[in-house]
mmCIF file of the N, C-alpha and C atoms, coordinates in Angstrom:
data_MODEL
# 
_entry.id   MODEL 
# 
loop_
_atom_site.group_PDB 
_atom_site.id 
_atom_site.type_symbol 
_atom_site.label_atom_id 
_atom_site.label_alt_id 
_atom_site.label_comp_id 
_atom_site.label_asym_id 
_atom_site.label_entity_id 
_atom_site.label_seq_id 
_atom_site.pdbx_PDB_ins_code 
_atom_site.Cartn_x 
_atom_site.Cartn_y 
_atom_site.Cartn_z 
_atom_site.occupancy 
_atom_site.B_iso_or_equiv 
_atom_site.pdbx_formal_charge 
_atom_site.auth_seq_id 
_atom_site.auth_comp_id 
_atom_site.auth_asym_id 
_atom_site.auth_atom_id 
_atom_site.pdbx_PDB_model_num 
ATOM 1   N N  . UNK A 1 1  ? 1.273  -1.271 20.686  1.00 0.00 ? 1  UNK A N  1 
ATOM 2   C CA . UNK A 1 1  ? 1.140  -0.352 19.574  1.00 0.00 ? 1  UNK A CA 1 
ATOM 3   C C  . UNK A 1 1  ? -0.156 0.427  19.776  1.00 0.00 ? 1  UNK A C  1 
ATOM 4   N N  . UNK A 1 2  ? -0.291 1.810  20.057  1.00 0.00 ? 2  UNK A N  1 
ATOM 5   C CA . UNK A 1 2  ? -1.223 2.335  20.030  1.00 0.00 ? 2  UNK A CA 1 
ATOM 6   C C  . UNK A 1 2  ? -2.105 2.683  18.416  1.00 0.00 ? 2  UNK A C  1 
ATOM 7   N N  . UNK A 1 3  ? -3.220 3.217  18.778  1.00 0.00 ? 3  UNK A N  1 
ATOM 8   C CA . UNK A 1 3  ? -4.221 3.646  18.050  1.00 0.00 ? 3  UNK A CA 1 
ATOM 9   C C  . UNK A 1 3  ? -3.736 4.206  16.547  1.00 0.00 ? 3  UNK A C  1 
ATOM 10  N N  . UNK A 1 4  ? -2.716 5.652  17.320  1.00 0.00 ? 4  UNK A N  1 
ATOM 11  C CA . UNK A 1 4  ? -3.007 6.235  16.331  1.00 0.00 ? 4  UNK A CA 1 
ATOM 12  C C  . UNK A 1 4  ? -1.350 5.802  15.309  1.00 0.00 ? 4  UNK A C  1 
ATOM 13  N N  . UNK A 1 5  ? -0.561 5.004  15.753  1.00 0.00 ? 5  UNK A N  1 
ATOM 14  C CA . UNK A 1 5  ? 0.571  4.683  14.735  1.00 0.00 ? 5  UNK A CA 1 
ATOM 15  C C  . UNK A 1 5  ? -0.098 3.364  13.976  1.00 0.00 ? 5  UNK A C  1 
ATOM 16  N N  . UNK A 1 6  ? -1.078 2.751  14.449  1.00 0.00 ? 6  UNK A N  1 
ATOM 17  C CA . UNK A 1 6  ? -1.980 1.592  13.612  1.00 0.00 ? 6  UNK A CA 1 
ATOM 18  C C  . UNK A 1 6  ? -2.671 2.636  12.808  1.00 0.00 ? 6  UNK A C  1 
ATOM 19  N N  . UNK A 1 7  ? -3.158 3.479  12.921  1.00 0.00 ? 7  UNK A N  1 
ATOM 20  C CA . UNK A 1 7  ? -4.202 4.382  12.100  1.00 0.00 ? 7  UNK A CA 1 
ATOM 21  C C  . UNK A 1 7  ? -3.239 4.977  10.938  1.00 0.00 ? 7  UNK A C  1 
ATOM 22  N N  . UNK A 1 8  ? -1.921 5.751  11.398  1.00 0.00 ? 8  UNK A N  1 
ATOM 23  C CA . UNK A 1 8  ? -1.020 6.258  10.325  1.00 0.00 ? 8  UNK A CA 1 
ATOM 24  C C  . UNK A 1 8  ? -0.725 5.081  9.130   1.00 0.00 ? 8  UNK A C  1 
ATOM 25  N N  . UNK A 1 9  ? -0.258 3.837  10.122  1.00 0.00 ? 9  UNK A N  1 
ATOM 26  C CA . UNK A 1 9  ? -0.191 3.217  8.946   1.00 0.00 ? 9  UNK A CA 1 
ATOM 27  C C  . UNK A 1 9  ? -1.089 2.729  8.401   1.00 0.00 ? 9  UNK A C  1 
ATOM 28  N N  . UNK A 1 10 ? -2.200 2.035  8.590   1.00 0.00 ? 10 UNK A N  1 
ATOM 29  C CA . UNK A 1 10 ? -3.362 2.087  7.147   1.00 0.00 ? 10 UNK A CA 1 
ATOM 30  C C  . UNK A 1 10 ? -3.635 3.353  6.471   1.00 0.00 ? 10 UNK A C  1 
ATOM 31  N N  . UNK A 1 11 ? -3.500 4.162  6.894   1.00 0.00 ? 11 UNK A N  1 
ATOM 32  C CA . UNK A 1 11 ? -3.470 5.478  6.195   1.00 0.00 ? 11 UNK A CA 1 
ATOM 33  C C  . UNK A 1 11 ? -2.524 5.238  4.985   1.00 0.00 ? 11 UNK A C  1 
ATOM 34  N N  . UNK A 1 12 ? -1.134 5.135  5.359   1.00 0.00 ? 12 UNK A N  1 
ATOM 35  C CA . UNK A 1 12 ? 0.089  5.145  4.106   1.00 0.00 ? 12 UNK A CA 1 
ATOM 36  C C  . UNK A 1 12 ? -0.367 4.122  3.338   1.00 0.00 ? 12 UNK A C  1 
ATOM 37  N N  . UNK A 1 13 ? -0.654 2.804  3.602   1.00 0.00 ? 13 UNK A N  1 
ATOM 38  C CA . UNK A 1 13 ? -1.411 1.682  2.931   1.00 0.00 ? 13 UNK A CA 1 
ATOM 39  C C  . UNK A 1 13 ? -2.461 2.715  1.983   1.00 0.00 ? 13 UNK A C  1 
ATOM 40  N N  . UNK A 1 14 ? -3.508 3.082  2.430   1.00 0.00 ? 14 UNK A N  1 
ATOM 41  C CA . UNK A 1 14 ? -4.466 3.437  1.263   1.00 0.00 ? 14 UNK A CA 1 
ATOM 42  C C  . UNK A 1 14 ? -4.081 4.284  0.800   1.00 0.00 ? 14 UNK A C  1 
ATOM 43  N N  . UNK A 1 15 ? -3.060 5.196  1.135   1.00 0.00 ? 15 UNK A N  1 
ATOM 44  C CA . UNK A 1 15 ? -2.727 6.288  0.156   1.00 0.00 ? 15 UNK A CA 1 
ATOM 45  C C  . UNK A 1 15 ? -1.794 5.746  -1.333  1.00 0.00 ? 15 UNK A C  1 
ATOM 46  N N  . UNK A 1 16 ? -1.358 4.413  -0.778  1.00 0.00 ? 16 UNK A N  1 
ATOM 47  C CA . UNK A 1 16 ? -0.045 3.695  -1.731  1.00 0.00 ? 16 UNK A CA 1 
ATOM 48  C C  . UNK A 1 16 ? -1.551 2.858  -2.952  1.00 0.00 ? 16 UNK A C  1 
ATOM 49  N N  . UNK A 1 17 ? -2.600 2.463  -2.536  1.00 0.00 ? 17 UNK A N  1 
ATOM 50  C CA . UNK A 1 17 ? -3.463 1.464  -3.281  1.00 0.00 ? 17 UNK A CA 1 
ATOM 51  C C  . UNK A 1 17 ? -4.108 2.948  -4.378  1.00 0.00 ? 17 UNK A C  1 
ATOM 52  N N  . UNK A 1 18 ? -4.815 3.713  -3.364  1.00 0.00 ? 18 UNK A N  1 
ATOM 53  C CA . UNK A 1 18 ? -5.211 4.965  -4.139  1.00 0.00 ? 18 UNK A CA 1 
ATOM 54  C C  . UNK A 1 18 ? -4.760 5.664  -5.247  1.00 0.00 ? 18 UNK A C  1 
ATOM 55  N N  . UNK A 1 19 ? -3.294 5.413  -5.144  1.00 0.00 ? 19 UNK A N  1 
ATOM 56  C CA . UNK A 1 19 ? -2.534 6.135  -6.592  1.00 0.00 ? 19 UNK A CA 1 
ATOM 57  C C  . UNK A 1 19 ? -2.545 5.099  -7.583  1.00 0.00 ? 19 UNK A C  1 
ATOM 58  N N  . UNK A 1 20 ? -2.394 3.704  -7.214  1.00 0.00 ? 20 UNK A N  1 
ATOM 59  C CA . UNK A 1 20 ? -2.809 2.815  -8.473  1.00 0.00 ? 20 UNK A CA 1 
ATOM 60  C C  . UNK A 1 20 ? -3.476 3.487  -9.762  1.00 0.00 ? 20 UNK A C  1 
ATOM 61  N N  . UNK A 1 21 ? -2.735 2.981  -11.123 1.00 0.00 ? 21 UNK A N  1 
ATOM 62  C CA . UNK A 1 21 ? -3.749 3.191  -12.580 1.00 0.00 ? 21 UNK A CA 1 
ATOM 63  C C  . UNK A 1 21 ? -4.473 2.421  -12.775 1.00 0.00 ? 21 UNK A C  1 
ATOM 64  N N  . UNK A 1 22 ? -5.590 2.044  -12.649 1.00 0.00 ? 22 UNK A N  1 
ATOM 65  C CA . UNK A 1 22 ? -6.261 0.680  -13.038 1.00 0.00 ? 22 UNK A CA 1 
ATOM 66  C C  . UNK A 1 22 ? -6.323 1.187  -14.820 1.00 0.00 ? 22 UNK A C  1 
ATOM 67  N N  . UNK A 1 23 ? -6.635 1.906  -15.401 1.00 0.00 ? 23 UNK A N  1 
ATOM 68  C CA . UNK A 1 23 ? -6.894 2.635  -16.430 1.00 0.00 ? 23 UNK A CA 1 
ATOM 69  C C  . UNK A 1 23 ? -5.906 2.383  -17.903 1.00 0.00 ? 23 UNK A C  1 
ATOM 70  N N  . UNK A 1 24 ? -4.583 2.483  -17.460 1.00 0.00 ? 24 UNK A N  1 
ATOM 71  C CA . UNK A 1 24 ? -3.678 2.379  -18.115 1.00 0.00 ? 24 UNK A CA 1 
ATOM 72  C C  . UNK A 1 24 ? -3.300 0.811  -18.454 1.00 0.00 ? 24 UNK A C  1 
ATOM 73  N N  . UNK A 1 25 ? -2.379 0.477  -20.069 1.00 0.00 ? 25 UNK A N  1 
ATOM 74  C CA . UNK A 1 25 ? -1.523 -0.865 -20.277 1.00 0.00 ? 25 UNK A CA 1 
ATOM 75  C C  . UNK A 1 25 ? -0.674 -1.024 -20.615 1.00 0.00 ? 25 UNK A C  1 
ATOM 76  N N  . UNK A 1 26 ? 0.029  0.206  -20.023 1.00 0.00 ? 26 UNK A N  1 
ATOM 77  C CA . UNK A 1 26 ? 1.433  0.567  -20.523 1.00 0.00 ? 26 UNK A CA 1 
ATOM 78  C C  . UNK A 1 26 ? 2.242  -0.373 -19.474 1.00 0.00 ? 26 UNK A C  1 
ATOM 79  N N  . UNK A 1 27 ? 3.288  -1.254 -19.846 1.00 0.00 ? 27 UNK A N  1 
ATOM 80  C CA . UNK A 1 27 ? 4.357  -1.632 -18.674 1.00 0.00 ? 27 UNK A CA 1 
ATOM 81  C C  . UNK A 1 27 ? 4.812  -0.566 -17.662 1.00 0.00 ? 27 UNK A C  1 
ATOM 82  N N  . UNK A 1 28 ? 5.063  -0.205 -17.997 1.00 0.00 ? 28 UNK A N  1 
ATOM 83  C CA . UNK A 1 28 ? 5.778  1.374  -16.992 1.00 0.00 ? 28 UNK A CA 1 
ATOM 84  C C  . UNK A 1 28 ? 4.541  1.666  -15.999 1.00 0.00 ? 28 UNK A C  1 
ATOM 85  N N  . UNK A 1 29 ? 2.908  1.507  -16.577 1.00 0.00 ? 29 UNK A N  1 
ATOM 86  C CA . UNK A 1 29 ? 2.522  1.769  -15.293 1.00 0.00 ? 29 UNK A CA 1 
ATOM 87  C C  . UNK A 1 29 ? 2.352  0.166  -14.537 1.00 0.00 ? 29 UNK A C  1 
ATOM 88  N N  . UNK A 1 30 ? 2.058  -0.746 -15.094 1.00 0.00 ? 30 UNK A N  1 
ATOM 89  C CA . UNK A 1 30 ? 1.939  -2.014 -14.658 1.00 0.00 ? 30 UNK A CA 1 
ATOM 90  C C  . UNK A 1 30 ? 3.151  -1.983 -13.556 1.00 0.00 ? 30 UNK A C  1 
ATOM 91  N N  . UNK A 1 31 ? 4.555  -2.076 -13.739 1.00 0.00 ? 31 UNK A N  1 
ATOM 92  C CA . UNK A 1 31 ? 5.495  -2.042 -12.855 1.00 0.00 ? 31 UNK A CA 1 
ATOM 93  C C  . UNK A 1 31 ? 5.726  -0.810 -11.517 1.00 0.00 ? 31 UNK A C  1 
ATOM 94  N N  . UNK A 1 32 ? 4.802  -0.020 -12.304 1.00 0.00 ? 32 UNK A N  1 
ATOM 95  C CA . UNK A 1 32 ? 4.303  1.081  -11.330 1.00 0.00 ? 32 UNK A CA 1 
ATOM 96  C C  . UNK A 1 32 ? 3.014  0.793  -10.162 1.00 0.00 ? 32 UNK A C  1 
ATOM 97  N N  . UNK A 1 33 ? 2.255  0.122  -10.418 1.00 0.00 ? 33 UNK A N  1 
ATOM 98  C CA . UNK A 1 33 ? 1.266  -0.487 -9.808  1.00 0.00 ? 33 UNK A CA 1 
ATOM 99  C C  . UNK A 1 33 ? 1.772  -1.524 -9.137  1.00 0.00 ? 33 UNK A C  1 
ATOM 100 N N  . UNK A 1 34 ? 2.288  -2.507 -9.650  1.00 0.00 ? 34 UNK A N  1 
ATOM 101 C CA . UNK A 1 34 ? 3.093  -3.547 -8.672  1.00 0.00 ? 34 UNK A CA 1 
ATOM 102 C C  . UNK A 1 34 ? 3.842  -2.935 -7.482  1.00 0.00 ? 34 UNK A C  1 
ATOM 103 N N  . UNK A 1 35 ? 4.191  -2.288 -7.853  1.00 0.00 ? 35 UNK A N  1 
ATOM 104 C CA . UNK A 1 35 ? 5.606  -1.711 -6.666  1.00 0.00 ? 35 UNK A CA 1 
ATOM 105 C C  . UNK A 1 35 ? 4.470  -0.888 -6.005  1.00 0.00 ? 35 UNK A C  1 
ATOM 106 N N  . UNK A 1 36 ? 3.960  -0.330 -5.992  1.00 0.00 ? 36 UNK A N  1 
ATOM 107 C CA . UNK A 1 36 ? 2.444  0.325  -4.898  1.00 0.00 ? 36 UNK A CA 1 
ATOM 108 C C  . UNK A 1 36 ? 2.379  -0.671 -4.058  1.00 0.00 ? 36 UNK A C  1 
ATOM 109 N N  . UNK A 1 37 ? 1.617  -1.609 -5.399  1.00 0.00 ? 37 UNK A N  1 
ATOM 110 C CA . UNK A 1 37 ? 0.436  -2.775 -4.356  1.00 0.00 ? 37 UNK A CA 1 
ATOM 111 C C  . UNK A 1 37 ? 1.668  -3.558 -3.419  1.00 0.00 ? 37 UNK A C  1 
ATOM 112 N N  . UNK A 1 38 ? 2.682  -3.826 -3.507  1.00 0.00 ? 38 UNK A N  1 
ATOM 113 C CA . UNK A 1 38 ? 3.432  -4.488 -2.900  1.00 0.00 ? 38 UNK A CA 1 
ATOM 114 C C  . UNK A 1 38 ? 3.725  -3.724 -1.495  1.00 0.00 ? 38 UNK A C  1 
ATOM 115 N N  . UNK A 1 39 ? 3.994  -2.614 -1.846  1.00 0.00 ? 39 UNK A N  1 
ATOM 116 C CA . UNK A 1 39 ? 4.529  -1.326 -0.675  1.00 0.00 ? 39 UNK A CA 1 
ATOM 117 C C  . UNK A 1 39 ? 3.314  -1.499 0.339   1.00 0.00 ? 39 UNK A C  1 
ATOM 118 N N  . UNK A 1 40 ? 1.636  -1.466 -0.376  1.00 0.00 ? 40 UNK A N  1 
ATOM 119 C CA . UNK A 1 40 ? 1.200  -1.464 0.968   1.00 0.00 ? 40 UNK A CA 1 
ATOM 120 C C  . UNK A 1 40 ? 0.794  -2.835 1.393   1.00 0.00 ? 40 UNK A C  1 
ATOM 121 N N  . UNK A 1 41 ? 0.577  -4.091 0.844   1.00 0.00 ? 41 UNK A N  1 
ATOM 122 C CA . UNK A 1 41 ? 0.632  -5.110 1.199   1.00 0.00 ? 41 UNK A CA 1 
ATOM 123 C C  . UNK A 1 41 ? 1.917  -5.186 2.796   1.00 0.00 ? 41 UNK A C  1 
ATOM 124 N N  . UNK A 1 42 ? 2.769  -5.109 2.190   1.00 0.00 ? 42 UNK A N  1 
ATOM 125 C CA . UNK A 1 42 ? 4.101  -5.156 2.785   1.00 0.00 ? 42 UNK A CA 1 
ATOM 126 C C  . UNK A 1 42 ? 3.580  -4.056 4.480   1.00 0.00 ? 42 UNK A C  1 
ATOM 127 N N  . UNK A 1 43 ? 3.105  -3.339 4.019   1.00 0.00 ? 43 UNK A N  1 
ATOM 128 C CA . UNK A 1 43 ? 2.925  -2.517 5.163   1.00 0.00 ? 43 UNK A CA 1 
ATOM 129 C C  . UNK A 1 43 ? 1.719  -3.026 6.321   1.00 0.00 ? 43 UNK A C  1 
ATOM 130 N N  . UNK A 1 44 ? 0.626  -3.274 5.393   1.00 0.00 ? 44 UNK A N  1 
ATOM 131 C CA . UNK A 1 44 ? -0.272 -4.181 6.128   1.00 0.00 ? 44 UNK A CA 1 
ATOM 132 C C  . UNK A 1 44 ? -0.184 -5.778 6.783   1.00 0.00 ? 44 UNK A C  1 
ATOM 133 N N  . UNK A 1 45 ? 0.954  -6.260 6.375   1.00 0.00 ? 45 UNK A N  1 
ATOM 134 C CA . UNK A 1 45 ? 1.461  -7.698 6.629   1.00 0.00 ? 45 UNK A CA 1 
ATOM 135 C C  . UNK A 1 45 ? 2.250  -7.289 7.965   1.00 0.00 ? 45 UNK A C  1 
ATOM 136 N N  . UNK A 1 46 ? 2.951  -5.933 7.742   1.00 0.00 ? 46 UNK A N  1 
ATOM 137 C CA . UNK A 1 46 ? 4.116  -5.972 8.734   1.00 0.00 ? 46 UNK A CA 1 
ATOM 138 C C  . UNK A 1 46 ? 2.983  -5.593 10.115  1.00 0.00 ? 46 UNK A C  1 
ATOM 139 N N  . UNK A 1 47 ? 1.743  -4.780 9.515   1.00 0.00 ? 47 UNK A N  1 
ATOM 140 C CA . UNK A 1 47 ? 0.912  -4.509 11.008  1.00 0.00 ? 47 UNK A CA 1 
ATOM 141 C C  . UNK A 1 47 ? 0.684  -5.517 11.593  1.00 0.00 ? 47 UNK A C  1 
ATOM 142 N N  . UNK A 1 48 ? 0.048  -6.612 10.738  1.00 0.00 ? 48 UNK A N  1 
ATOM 143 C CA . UNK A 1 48 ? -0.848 -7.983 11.075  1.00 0.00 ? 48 UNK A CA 1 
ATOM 144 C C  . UNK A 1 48 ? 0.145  -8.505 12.362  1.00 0.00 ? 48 UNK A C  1 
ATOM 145 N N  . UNK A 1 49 ? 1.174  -8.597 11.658  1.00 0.00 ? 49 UNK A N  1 
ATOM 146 C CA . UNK A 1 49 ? 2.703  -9.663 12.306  1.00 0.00 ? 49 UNK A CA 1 
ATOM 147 C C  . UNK A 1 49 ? 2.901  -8.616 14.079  1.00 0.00 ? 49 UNK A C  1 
ATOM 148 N N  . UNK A 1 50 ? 2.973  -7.935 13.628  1.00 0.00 ? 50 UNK A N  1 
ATOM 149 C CA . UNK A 1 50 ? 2.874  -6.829 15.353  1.00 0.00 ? 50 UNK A CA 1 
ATOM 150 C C  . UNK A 1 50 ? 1.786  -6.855 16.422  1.00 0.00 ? 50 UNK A C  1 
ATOM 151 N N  . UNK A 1 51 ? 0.786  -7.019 15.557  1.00 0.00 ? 51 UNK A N  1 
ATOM 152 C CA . UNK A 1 51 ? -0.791 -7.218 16.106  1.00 0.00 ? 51 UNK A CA 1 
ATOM 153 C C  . UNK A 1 51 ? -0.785 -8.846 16.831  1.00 0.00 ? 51 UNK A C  1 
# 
């Protein structure tokens, strides 16, 4: 795996954590934040596992 498809994807990772609301306590964003944090977890787990 080169450089720069490891680089794209932490990229999509922080772009998915970055939109997080920390701000809000509405469910709708809570389930909105979950499904982020999961997306880039999920993305950073799948690098680790390749690495």
């Amino acid at each position: 795996m080169n450089k720069e498809i490891i680089k794209r994807l932490i990229e999509n990772a922080l772009k998915e954590l970055e939109t997080v609301d920390c701000e809000s306590n509405t469910k709708q964003i809570h389930t909105t934040n979950s499904k982020k944090v999961h997306k880039a977890y999920d993305i950073l787990f799948n690098l680790n596992q390749k690495l």
